[in-house]
C-alpha positions as CSV (number, residue, x, y, z in Angstrom):
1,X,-24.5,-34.6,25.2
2,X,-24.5,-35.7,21.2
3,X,-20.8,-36.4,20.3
4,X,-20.4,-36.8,16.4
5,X,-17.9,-39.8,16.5
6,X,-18.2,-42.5,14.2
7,X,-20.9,-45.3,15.5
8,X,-18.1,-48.2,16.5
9,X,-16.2,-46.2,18.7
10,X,-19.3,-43.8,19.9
11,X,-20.3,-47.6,21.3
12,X,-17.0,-48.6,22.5
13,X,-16.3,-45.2,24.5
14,X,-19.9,-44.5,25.6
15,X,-18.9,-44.8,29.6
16,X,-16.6,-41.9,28.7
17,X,-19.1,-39.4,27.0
18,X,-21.2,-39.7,30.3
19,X,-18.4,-38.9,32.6
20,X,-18.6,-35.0,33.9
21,X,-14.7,-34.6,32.9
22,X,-16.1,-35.1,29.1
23,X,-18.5,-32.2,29.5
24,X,-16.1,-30.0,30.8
25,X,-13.6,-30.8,28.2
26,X,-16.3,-30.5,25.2
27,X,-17.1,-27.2,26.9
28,X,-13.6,-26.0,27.2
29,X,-12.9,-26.7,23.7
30,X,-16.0,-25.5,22.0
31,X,-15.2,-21.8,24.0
32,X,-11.2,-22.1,22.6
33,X,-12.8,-22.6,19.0
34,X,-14.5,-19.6,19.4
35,X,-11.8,-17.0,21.1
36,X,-9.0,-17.9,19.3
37,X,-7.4,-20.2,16.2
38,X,-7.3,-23.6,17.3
39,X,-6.4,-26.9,15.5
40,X,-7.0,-29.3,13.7
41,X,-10.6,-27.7,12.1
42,X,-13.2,-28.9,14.9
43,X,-14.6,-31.5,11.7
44,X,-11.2,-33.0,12.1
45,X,-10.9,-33.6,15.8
46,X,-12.2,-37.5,15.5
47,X,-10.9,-37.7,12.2
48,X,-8.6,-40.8,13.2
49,X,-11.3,-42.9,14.6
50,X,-14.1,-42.3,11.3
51,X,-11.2,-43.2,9.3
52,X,-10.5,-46.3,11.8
53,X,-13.4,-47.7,13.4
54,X,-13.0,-49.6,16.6
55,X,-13.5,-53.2,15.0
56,X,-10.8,-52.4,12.4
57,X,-7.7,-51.5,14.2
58,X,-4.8,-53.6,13.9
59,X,-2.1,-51.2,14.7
60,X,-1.6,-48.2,16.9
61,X,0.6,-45.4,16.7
62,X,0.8,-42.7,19.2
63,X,1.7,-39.1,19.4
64,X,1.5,-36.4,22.0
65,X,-0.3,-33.0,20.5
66,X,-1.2,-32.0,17.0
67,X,0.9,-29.9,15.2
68,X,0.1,-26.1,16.1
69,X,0.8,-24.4,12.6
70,X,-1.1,-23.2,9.7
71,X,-2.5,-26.0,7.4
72,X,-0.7,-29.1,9.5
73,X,-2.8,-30.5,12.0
74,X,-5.4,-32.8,10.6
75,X,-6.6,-35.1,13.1
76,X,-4.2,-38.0,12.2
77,X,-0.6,-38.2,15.0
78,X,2.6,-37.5,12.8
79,X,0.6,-36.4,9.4
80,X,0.0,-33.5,8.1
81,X,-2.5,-31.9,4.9
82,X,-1.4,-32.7,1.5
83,X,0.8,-29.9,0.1
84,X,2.4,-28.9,3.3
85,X,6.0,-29.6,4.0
86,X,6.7,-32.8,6.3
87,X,7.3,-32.0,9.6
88,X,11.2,-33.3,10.5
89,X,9.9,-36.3,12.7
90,X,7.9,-37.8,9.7
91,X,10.6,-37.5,7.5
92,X,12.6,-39.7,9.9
93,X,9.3,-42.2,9.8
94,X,9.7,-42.1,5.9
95,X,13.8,-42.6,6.1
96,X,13.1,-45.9,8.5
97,X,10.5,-47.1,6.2
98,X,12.8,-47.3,3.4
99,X,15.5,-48.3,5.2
100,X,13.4,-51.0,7.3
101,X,11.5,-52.6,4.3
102,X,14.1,-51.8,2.0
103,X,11.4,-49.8,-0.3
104,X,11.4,-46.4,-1.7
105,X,8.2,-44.6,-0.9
106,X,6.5,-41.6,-1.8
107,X,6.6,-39.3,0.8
108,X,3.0,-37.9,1.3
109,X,2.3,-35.9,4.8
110,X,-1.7,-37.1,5.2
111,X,-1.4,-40.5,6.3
112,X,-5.0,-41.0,5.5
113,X,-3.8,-44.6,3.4
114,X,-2.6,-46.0,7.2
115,X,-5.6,-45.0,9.1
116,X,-8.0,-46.7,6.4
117,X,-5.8,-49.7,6.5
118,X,-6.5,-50.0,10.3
119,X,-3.8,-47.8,11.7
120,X,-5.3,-45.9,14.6
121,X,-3.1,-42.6,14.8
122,X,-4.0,-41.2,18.0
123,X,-2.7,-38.1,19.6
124,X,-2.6,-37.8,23.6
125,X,-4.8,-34.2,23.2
126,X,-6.8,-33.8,20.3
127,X,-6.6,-29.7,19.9
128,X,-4.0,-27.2,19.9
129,X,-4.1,-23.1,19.8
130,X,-2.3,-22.2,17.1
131,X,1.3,-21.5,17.7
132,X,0.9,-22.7,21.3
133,X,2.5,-26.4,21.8
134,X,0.8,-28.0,24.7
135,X,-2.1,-25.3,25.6
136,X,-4.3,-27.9,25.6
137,X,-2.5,-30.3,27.6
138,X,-4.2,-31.0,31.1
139,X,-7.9,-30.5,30.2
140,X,-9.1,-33.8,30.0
141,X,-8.0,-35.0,26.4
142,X,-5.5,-36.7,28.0
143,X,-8.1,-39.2,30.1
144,X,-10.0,-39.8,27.1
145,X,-7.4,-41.0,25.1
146,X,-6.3,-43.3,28.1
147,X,-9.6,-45.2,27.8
148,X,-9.2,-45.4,24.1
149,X,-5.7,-47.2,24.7
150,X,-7.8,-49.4,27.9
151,X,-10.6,-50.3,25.6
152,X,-8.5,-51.2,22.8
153,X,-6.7,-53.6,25.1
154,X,-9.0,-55.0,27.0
155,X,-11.8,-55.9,24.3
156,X,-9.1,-56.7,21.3
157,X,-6.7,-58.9,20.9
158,X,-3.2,-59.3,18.6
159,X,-3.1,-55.1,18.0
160,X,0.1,-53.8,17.1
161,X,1.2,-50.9,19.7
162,X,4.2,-48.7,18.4
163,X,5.4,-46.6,21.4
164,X,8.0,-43.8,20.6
165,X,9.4,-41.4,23.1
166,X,8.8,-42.2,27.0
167,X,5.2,-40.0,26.8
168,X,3.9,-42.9,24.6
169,X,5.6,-45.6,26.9
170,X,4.4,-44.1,29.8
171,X,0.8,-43.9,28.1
172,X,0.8,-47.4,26.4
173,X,1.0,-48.9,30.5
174,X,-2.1,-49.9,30.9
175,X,-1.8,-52.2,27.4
176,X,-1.9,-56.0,27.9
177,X,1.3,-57.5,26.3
178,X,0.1,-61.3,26.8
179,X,-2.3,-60.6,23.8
180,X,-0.7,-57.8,22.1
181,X,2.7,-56.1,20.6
182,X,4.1,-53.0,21.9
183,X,7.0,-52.4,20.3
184,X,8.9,-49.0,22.1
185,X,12.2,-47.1,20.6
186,X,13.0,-43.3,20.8
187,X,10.7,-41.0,19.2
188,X,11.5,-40.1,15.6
189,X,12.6,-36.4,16.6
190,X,15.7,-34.8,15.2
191,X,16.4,-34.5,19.0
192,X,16.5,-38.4,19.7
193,X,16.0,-40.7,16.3
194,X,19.9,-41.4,15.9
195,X,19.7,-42.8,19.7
196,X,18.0,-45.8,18.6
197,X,14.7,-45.1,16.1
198,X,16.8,-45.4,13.3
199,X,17.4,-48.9,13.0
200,X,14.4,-50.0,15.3
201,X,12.6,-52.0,12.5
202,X,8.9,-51.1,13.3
203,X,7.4,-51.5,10.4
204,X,8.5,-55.1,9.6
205,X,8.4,-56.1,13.0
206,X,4.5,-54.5,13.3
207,X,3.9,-56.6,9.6
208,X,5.3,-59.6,10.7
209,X,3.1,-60.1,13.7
210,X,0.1,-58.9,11.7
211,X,0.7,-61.8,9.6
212,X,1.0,-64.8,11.8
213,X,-2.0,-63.7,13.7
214,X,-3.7,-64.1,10.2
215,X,-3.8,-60.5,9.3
216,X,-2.9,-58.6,6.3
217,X,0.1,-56.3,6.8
218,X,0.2,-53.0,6.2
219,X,1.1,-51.2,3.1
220,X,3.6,-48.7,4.7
């Protein structure tokens, strides 16, 4: 079976593709495209490994499942499409930013200058139907995106892992923290981010171990 992925990560997650819990997935997914409204657009399912190839990763940030209404979901965990108000967890991202690096950012939803800076931001399940959180829970996406975590870790080395909410810590488990940085608070939600994400410092903290590995820090 031909999966369009970009080449680095088609190479590093080629065991997976082979695996008969991959075919069913693709095939559940390709019939959901057709019945109903599903998101993100099916040329934006990848779209956080093309923009991040496998050798280029030096931080990872993970969500749960893509954002199920009109115009948000574009492949990238926590953004959404230019022109579209941010969701209430990435404005909480943008308030620690500023307060955590002290800066005053502009506030754009796509996220697309993190992932080609080498953030990986990679969703548990990869499609949604529209206006239906979680429907696509339990069908596989969430095994795939367990190897990508399990071949990051194993065949990397000094990656930044940024764990928010206890689905991500549960999911970041298999990560090996004798060569890499997990750094875990509560998610950025309304419902949790005044029990301990604001405050948390990730984006320093995530900067400051890129740079004494010898990498350059990101541009948040």
């Amino acid at each position: 079976m031909e999966v369009k992925i970009e080449a680095s990560w088609k190479k590093a997650l080629s065991r997976e593709f082979d695996e008969a819990y991959f075919k069913t997935l693709t095939d559940f997914v390709k019939a959901e495209y057709q019945k109903t409204t599903v998101y993100p657009p099916p040329q934006f399912i990848f779209r956080a490994f093309e923009l991040t190839p496998f050798d280029k990763v030096k931080v990872v940030i993970l969500g749960q499942d893509p954002y199920h209404g009109e115009y948000q979901a574009n492949g990238l965990a926590f953004a959404v499409n230019k022109g579209v108000d941010l969701p209430p967890s990435l404005v909480n991202i943008y308030k620690e930013i500023e307060s955590d690096l002290g800066t005053k950012k502009d506030r754009v939803g796509d996220l697309e200058s993190w992932a080609r800076q080498g953030v990986l931001l990679l969703n548990a399940t990869l499609t949604v139907r529209a206006h239906q959180a979680g429907s696509h829970q339990n069908k596989g996406w969430e095994r795939f995106t367990d190897a990508v975590i399990k071949v990051l870790s194993d065949q990397r080395e000094h990656l930044v892992f940024i764990l928010w909410g206890s689905y991500a810590q549960k999911k970041g488990a298999v990560i090996d923290e004798t060569k890499h940085c997990v750094i875990r608070s509560v998610h950025p939600s309304p419902l949790s981010a005044h029990n301990g994400f604001f405050g948390s410092k990730p984006f320093s903290q995530a900067n400051a171990y890129l740079i004494f590995n010898g990498e350059t820090p990101i541009e948040w």
